[in-house]
N, C-alpha and C positions, 0 to 999 in steps of 0.2 A: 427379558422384557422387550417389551415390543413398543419402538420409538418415532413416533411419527416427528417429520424436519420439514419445514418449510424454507426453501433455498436452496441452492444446490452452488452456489460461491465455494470460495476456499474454506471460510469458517464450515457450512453448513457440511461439506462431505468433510472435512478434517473430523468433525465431530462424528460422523458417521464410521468412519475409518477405525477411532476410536472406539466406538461402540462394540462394532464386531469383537475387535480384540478380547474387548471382558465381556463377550459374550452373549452380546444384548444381541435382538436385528431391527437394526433402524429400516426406516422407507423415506428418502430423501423427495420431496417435491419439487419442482424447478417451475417457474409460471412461463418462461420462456422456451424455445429451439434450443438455445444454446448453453452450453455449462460456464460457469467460471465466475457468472455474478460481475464483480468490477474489474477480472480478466478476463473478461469472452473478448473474442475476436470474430470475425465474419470473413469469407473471400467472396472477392469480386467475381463479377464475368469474366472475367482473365487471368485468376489462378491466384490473384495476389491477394494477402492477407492484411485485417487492417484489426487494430487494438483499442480497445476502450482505454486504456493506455499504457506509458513507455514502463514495463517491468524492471526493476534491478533487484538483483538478489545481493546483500550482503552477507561477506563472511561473519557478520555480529546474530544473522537469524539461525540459531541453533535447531529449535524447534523446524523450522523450514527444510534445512538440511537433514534434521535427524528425520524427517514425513519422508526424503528423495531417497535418503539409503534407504528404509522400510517399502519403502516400493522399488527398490533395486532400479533403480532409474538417476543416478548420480552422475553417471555421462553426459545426461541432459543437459549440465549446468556449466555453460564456456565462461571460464572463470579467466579473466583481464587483467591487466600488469595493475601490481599494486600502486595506484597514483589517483590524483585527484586532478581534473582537468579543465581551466579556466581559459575564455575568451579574454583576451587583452580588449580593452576595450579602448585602448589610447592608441591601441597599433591594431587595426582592423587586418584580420587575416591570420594574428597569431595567435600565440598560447602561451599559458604559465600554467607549469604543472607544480602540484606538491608529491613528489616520490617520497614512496614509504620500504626505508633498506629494508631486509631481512634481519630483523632484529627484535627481538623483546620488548613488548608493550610493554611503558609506557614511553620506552627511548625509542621506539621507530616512529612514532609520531611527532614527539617533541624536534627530530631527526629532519623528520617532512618539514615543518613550520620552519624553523630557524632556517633551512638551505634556499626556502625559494624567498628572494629577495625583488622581486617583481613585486608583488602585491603588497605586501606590509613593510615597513622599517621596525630596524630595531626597540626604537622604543614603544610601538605598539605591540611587537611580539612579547614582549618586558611585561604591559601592560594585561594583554590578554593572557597571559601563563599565568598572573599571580590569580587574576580572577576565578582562573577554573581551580584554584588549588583546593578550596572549600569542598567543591563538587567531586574531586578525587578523595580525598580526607572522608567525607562522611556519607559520599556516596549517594543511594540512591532516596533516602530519607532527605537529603538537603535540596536533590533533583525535585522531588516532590511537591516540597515548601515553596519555591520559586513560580509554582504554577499560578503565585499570587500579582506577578510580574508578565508582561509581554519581554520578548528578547529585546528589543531597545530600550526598553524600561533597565531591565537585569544591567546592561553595559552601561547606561547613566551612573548607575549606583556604584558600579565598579570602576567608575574612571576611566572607561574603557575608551577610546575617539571614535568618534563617530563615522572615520572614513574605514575602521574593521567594518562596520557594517555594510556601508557603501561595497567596500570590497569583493569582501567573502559573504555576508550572510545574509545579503539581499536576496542573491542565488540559490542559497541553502536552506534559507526557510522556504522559499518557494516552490524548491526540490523536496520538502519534509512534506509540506501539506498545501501548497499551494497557493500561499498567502506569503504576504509581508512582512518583516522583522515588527513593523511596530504592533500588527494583531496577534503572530505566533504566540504561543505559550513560552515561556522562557522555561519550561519542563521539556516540552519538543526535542527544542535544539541541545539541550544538555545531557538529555536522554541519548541523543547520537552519541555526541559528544562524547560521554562517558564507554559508553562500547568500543567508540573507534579508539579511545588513548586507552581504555584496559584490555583490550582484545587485541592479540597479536595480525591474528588477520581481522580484524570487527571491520574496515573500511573497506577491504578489498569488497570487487564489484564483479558480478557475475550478471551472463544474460541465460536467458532460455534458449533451445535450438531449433526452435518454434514455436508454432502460434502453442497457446496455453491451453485452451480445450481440448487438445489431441494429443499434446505434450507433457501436461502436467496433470488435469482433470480426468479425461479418458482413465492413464493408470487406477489410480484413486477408484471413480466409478467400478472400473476390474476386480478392484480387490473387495470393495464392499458384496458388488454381484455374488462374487465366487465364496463368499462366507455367508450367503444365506440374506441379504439386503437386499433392497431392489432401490433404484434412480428413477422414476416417473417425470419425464419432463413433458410440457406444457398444461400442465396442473397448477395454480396460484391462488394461494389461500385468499380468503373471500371474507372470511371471520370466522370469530371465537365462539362456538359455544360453551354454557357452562353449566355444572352443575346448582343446586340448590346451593352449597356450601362454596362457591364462589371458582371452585378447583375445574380444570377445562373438562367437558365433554365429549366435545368433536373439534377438529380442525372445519371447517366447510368449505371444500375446496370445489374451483371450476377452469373450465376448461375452453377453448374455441368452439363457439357452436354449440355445447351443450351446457344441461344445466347442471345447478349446484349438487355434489356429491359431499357426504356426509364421513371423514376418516375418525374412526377411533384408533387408539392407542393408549399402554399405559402412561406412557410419559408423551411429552409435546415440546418442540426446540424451535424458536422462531430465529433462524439465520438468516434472516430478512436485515437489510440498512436501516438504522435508525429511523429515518424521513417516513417508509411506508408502515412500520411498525406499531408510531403514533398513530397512523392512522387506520388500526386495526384494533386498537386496545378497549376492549367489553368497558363500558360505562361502567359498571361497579369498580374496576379495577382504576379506575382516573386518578382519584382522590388520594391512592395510598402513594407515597412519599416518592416509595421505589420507583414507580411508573411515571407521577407527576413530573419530576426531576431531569426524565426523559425530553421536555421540553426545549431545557436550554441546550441540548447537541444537536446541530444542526447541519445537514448534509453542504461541501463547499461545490460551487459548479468548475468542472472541468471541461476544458477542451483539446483533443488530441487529434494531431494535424499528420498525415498521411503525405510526401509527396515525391514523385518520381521524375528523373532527369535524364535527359539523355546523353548522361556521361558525368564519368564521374567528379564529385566536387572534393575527396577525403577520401586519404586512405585510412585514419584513423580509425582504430578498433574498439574504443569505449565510449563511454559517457562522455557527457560536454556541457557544460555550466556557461549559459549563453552569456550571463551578466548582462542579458537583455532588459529594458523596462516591459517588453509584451511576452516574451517569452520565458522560461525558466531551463529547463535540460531537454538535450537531445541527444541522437546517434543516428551515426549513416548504418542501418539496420542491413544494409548490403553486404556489411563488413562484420559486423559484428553478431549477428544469428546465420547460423548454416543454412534453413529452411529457405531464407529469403536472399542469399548470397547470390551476389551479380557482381563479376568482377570488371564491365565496363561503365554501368552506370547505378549511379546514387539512388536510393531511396529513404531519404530523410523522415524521421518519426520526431516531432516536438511537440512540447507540450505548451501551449499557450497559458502563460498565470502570471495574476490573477485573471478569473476569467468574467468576475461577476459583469463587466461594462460591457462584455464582449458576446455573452452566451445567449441573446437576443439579434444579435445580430447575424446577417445573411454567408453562407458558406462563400462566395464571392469575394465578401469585405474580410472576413478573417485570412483567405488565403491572400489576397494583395496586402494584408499589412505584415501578411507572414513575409512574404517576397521580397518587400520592402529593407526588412532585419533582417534577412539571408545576403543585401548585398555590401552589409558591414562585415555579417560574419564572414563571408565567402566574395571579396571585393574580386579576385581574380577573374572569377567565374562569370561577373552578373556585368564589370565595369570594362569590358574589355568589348573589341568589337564583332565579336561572334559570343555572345551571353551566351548562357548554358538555359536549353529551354525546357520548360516544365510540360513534362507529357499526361500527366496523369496527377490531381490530388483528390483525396477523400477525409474529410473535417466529421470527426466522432466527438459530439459534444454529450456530457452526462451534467442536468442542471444541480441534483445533489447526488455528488459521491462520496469519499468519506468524510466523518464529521468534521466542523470546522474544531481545530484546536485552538481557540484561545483562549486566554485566562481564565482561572475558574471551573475550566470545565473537569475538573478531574477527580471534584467531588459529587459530579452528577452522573458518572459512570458509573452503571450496575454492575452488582455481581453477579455471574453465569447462574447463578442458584437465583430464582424469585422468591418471593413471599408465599404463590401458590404452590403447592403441594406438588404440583407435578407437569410442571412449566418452568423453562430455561430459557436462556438467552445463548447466542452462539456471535460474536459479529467484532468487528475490529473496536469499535464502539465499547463494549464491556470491559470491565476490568483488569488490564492484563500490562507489563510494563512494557509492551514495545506501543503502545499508541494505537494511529492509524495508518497498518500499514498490511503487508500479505502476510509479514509475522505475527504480527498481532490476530489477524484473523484466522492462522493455522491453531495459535498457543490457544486463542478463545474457544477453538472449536476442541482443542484437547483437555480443557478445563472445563467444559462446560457437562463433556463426556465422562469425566472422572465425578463432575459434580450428581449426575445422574449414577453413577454406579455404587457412589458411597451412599443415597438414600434405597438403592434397591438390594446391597448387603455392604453394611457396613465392613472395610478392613476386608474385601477381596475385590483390592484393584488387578490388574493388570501391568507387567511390569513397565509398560510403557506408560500406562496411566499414573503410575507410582512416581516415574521418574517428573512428572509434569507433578506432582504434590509435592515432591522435595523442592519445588522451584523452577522447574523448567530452563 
């Protein structure tokens, strides 16, 4: 079969990558220069790379890992001491970690929480342990149920105090999707939850060894080229045509400069974001449930902050949970990706969230309120009388990236299969149990592949597409 993609993100070539496999040849479209969709990256006039935003790979994305071995690209992934890494926010300058021994899930986590005694007391560790017990016990059907709850909601009901959230998961929902404990879904955060206490390594944290379109995209693109695919970028679908019988036509894609071309295929995959999606969907298609439903997921706005020092602020080599109110995680990417490694000076990547108050406003105002929370986090550097000075920043805002998760929304996720005949869905958005996230958009794009192969012969998957039917 021959499969036309509109996208070229991780969902859209995941699915593509798939396709080869059993056999199909997709043609992946991209509207953009660049690959990677909500991982593109761009360099400057000077060599330096900047990210739509801050990547972490965990040990819990199976599907992720198991795409890096199949492109023999597993080196790519600098995998970071097992811990979890929080700003003290009472002692500016320092940190409270949660280390996770070498030990059997679900004692290396229990192991983490109980040692670090910075952050919680005993009796909210007490507290917070019986809570998740439900969520251990019955697992991912109970995770589901709570998507009727935000996470402040969930720890009301459990007795939970209020200062765990203050704590830890002001930080951690705003690390999952970019919002607040009291809008999250209380599926979100349990969802982690559950991976990191049943997965032996599910919390460890990995970065890329560079930028993502050359690093992780490029491969991917390789491998589809070399099986009979092709990657067409700056083509952006335009609209749907459709048959009399409601089923797609054409893709009608265009391009800079010229005009509208007309792609057929048998099959058709929109690995496009929720947000432009809606706004491509054929009038006849509004009305039916599947598409209608589409409405309430909503892209959240992101902004990711770029900045470089002349000298360094951290040697630290992972993640950083600012326990900021403007901020949410960061890394001195200097440190921690090879590609951008400067062992004299810093080059800080954070992520600004929530960002809805902020994504209107001018790159000038977001870096001075960045600067401003850089001199609690890094009081040595900014308070002393030779500050450390900012040589260079670059502010990459996206006003809808992925959907917003809050309540609710997890009965208006499509399945990768549509109601038309021969139309799919590929995207972190659809049905799939990591959420919104790169695994979720890799698994989408390998389910959405399997869903296509089982209506063009039924019962001859692929064994990789097999392994994604048993459950991925």
């Amino acid at each position: 079969m021959r499969v036309a993609i509109a996208g070229a993100g991780l969902a859209g070539l995941s699915c593509a990558k798939y396709l080869c496999d059993a056999g199909h040849t997709p043609v992946v479209y991209e509207a953009r220069d660049v690959l990677g969709g909500k991982v593109a990256a761009w360099q400057d006039s000077d060599g330096d790379w900047y990210e739509t935003g801050l990547h972490i790979f965990f040990g819990a994305y199976r599907n992720m890992r198991q795409l890096f071995a199949e492109l023999d690209i597993e080196d790519r992934l600098q995998w970071k001491s097992h811990s979890m890494i929080f700003n003290q926010r009472d002692v500016p300058g320092t940190y409270s970690r949660f280390e996770f021994p070498d030990l059997p899930a679900p004692i290396n986590g229990v192991a983490a929480i109980l040692s670090n005694n910075d952050m919680l007391t005993w009796p909210e560790k007490i507290a917070f342990g019986l809570g998740l017990v439900p969520a251990m016990l019955r697992g991912q059907t109970y995770v589901e149920d709570c998507d009727r709850y935000s996470w402040s909601e969930w720890l009301r009901i459990h007795n939970i105090p209020e200062r765990v959230n203050d704590e830890v998961f002001l930080a951690m929902s705003k690390a999952l999707n970019f919002i607040g404990p009291d809008e999250i879904s209380s599926t979100v955060v349990l969802t982690a939850l559950n991976r990191f206490l049943q997965e032996r390594d599910g919390s460890r944290m990995a970065f890329l060894d560079g930028n993502p379109p050359q690093r992780l995209c490029k491969p991917l693109v390789d491998y589809i080229c070399a099986r009979g695919g092709e990657v067409v970028m700056e083509r952006a679908l335009r609209g749907i045509e459709l048959h009399q019988d409601g089923s797609v036509a054409a893709f009608r894609m265009g391009g800079r400069g010229d005009g509208a071309q007309q792609v057929q295929a048998d099959a058709y995959v929109s690995a496009l974001p929720v947000d432009p999606l809606k706004l491509l969907l054929p009038e006849p298609w509004k009305q039916m449930p599947y598409f209608s439903k589409l409405s309430g997921l909503n892209g959240v706005p992101v902004i990711n902050i770029h900045l470089w020092f002349d000298r360094k602020l951290t040697e630290i080599d992972h993640l950083l949970f600012s326990r900021s109110e403007l901020l949410s995680v960061y890394a001195d990417m200097s440190n921690t990706c090879k590609e951008y490694a400067d062992p004299d000076r810093s080059m800080l990547e954070l992520v600004f969230a929530p960002a809805k108050d902020w994504i209107g406003k001018s790159d000038s105002d977001i870096v001075a309120a960045t600067m401003e929370e850089l001199k609690r986090l890094f009081p040595q550097h900014f308070a002393s009388e030779q500050p450390a000075q900012l040589r260079k920043s670059i502010v990459v805002k996206t006003p809808l990236s992925v959907y917003k998760t809050v309540p609710g929304c997890q009965e208006l996720r499509p399945n990768q299969k549509s109601p038309i005949s021969n139309f799919f869905l590929a995207g972190d958005y659809t049905m799939q149990r990591y959420l919104a996230s790169m695994e979720g958009a890799v698994f989408s794009g390998k389910l959405c592949a399997q869903a296509i192969s089982e209506g063009a012969s039924p019962g001859a998957l692929s064994p990789e597409l097999a392994g994604a039917a048993a459950g991925g």
